[in-house]
C-alpha beads as a LAMMPS data file, in Angstrom:
LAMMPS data file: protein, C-alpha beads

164 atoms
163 bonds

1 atom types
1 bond types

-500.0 500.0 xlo xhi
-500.0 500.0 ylo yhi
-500.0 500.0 zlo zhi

Masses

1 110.0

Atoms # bond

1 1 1 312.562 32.946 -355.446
2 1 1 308.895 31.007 -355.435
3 1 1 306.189 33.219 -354.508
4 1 1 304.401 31.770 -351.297
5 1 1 301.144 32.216 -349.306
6 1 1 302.848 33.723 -347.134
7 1 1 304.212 36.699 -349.657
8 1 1 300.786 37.121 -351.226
9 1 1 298.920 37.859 -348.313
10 1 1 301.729 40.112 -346.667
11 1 1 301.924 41.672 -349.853
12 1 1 298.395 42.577 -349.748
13 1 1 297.990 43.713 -346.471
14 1 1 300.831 45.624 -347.004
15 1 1 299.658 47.672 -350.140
16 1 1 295.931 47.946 -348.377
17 1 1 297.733 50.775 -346.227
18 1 1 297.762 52.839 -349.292
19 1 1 295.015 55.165 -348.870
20 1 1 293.266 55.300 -352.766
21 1 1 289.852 57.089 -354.065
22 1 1 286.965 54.595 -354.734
23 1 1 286.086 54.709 -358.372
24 1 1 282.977 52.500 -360.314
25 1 1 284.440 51.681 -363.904
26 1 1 281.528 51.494 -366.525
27 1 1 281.011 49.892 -370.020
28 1 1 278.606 48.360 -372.052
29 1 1 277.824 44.272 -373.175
30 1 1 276.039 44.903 -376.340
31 1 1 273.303 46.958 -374.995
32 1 1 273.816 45.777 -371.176
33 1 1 275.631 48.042 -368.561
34 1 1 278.491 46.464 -367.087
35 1 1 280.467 47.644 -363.614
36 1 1 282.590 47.112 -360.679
37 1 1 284.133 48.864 -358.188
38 1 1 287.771 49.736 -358.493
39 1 1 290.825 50.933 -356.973
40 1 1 293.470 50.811 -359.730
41 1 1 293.079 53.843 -361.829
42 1 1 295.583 56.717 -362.041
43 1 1 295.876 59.501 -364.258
44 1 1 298.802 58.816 -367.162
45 1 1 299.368 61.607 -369.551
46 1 1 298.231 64.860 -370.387
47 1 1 299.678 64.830 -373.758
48 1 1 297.725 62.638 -375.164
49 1 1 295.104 62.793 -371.822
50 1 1 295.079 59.670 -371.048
51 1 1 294.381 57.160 -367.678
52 1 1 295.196 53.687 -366.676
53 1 1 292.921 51.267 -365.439
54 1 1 293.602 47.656 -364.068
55 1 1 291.212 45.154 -364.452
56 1 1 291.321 41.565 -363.177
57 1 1 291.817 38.737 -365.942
58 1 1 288.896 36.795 -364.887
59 1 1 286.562 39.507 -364.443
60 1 1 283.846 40.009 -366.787
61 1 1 284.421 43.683 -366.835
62 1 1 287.404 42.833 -368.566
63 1 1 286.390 40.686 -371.424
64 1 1 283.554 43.474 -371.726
65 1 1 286.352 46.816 -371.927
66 1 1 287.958 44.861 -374.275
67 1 1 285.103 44.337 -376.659
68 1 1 283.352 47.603 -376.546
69 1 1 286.229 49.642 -376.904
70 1 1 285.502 52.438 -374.559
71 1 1 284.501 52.646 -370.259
72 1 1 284.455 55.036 -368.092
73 1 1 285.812 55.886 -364.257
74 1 1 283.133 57.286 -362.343
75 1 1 284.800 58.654 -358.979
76 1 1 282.443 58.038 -355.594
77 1 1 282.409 60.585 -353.040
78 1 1 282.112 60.067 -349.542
79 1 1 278.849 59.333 -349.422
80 1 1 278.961 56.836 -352.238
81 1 1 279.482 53.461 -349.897
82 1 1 276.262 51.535 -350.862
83 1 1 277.177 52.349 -354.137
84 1 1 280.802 50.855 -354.255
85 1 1 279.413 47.894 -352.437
86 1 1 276.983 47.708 -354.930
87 1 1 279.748 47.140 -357.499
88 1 1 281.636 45.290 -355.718
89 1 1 279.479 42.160 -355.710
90 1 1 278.627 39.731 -358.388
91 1 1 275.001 40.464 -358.867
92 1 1 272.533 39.978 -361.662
93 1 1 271.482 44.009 -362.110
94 1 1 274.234 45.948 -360.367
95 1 1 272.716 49.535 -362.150
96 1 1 268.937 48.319 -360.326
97 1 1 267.881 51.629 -359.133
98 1 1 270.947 53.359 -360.096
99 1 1 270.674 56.250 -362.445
100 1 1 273.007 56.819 -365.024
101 1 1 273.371 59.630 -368.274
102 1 1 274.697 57.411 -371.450
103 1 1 275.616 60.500 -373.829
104 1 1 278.523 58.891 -374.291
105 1 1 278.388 55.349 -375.103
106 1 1 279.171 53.977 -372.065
107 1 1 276.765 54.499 -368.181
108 1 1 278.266 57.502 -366.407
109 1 1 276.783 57.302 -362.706
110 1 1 274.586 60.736 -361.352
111 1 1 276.018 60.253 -358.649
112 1 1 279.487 60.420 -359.055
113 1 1 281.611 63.557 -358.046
114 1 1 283.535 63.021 -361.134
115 1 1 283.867 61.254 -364.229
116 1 1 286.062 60.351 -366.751
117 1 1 284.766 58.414 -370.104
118 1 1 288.088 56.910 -372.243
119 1 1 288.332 54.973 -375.562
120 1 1 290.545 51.816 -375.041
121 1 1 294.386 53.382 -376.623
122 1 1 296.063 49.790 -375.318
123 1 1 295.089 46.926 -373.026
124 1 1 298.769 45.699 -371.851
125 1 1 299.224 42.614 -369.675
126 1 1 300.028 42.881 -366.062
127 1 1 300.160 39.675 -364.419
128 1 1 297.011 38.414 -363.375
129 1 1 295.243 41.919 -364.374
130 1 1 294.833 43.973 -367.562
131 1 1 296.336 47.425 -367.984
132 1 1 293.397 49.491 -370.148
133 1 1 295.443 52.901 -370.949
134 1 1 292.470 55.288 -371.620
135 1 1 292.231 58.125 -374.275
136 1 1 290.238 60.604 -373.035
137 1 1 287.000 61.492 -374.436
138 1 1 284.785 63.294 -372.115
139 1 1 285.507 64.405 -368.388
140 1 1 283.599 66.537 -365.894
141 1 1 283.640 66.959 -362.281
142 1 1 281.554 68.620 -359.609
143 1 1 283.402 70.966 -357.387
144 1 1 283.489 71.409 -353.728
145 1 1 283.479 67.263 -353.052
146 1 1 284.804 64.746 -351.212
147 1 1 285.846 61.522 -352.616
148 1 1 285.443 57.631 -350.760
149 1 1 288.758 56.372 -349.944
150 1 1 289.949 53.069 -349.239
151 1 1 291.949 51.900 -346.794
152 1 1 293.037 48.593 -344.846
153 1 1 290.077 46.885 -346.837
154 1 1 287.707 49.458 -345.568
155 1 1 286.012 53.065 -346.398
156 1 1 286.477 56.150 -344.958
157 1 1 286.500 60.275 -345.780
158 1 1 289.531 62.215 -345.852
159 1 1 289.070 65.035 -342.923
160 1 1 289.368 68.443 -343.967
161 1 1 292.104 71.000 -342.474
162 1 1 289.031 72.543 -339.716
163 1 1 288.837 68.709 -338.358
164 1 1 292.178 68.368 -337.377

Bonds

1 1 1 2
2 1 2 3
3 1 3 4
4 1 4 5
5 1 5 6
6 1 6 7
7 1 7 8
8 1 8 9
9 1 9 10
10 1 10 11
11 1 11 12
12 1 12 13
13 1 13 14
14 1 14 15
15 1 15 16
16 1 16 17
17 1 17 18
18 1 18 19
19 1 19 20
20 1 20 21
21 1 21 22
22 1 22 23
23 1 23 24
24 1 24 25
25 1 25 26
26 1 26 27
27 1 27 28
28 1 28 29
29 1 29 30
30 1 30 31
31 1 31 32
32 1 32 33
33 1 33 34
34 1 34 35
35 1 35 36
36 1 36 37
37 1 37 38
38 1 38 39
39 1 39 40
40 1 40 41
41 1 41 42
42 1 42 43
43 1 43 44
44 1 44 45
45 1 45 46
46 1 46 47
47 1 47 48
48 1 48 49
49 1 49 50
50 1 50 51
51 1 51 52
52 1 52 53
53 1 53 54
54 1 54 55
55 1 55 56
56 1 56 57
57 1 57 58
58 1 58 59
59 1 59 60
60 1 60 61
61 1 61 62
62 1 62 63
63 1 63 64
64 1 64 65
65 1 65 66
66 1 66 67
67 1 67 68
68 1 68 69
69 1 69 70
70 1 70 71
71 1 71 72
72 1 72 73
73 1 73 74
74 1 74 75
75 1 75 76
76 1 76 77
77 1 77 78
78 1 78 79
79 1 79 80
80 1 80 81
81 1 81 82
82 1 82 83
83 1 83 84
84 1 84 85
85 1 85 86
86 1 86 87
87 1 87 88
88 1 88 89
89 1 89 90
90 1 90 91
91 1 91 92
92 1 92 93
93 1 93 94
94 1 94 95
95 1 95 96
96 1 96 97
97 1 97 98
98 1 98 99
99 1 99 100
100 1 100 101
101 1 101 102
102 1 102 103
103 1 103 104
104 1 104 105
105 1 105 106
106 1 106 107
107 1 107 108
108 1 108 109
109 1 109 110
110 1 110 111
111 1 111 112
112 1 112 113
113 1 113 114
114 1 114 115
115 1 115 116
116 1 116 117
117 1 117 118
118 1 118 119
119 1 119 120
120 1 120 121
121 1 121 122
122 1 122 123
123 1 123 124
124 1 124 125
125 1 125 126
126 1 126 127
127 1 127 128
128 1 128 129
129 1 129 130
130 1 130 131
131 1 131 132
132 1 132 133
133 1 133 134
134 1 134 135
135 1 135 136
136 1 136 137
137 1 137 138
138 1 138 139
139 1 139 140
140 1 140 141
141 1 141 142
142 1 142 143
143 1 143 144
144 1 144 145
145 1 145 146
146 1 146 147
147 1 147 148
148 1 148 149
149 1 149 150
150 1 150 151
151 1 151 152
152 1 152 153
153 1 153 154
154 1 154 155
155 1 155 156
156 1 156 157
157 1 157 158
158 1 158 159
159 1 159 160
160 1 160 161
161 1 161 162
162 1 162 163
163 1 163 164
C-alpha cells in the first residue's frame, strides 16, 4: 500500500484529536541554548527512570540532543501560550527575555510547572523523527498547576471538576 496525500493529512488530523500537555525541550549548542516546542514526550520506565522524546530529523534540536548528550522537558502550564509559540518558531534568540536556571547543563525554563532534565540512554530511529530515550537526572515540579494542552492544532486548559 503507497502512502498518499490523502493518508498523511487524514492521519494527522486524526491524531490532532489526541488531547497532549505542551512541553519546551531544552539543550545546549556549545555554549548556545537550543529549544522547541513539543508534543511527543511520554514517561518510559521507572526502573531505570527514564522518558522518550521525539524529535524531527531535520530539526536542529535534533542534531543538537544528539551532540550534547543531555536536554531537558520543561512542561508549560496553562498560562504558558506565548511561551510555546515562542518555541515553536524558527527564530534567531528563542530564550530573548526568557529566564532560565542552568544547574544542570542544559536551560530549564522558570516558568515551567515542571521539569525533567535526562542524559541521552539511546536515540532510536522512527521514521522521519528521532526517538531520544532519556535517563533521568534531575526532576522537580511545582504543585497545585495546570498544564497547556494541545488539541486540534490549538491550546487550551483542562477544566477542573467545579467547572463542569
Amino acid at each position: 500500500m503507497t502512502e498518499t496525500l490523502d493518508t498523511t493529512v487524514d492521519f494527522r488530523a486524526t491524531m490532532s484529536r489526541l488531547a497532549t500537555g505542551v512541553s519546551v525541550i531544552t539543550t545546549r549548542s556549545g555554549s548556545t541554548p537550543i529549544g522547541m516546542t513539543a508534543s511527543a514526550v511520554s514517561a518510559l520506565s521507572l526502573s531505570p527512570l527514564q522518558l522518550l522524546v521525539c524529535i524531527g530529523n531535520h530539526l536542529f534540536t535534533r542534531t543538537a540532543i544528539a551532540e550534547h548528550g543531555r536536554f531537558a522537558v520543561n512542561v508549560l502550564g496553562e498560562d504558558a501560550e506565548e511561551l510555546a509559540r515562542n518555541f515553536a518558531v524558527s527564530k534567531a534568540d528563542k530564550f530573548a527575555g526568557v529566564e532560565t536556571v542552568d544547574d544542570h547543563g542544559v536551560p530549564v525554563l522558570k516558568d515551567a510547572i515542571a521539569a525533567v532534565v535526562c542524559d541521552v540512554a539511546e536515540a532510536l530511529p522512527g521514521g522521519d523523527h528521532t526517538i531520544f530515550v532519556g535517563d533521568v537526572r534531575y526532576c522537580s515540579h511545582l504543585v497545585d498547576c495546570r498544564p497547556l494542552v494541545h488539541f486540534a492544532g490549538g491550546f487550551g486548559a483542562l477544566r477542573t471538576a467545579q467547572q463542569l
